[in-house]
N, C-alpha and C positions, 0 to 999 in steps of 0.2 A: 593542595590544588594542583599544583606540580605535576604531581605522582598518578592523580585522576585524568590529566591531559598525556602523562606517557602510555598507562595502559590503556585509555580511549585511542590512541595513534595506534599503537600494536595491533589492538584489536580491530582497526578496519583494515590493519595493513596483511592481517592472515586471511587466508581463505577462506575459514570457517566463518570471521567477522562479515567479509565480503559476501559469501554467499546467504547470513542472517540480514544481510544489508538491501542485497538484490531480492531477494524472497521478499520482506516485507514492502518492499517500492512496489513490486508486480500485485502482491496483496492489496493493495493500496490503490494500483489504480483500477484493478479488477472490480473494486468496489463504485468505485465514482464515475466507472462509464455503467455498470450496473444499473447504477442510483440515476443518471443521467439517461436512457434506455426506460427504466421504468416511469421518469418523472414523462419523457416524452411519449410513449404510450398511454399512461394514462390521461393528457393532455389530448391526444386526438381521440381514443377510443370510449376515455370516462373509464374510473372503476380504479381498485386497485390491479396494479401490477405489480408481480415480484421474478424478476429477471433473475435467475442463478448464474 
């Protein structure tokens, strides 16, 4: 368990971990203002909507 919490510490503490880190946050919320966008579009206009 240890050993799972030192190379999880390493790995956000390199850049490569960091930039896997920030890539999937910005993934993440790209989707749920997306998702949020489409739910309120369809909301006023009716139908589906799919926001890219």
């Amino acid at each position: 368990m240890n050993a799972r919490r030192v190379n999880r510490e390493r790995f956000l503490k390199s850049a490569g971990g960091q930039f896997a880190v920030v890539t999937l946050l910005v993934l993440a919320l790209f989707a749920v203002v997306g998702f949020g966008v489409s739910y309120v579009l369809g909301a006023l206009f009716g139908g589906g909507w799919f926001v890219l």
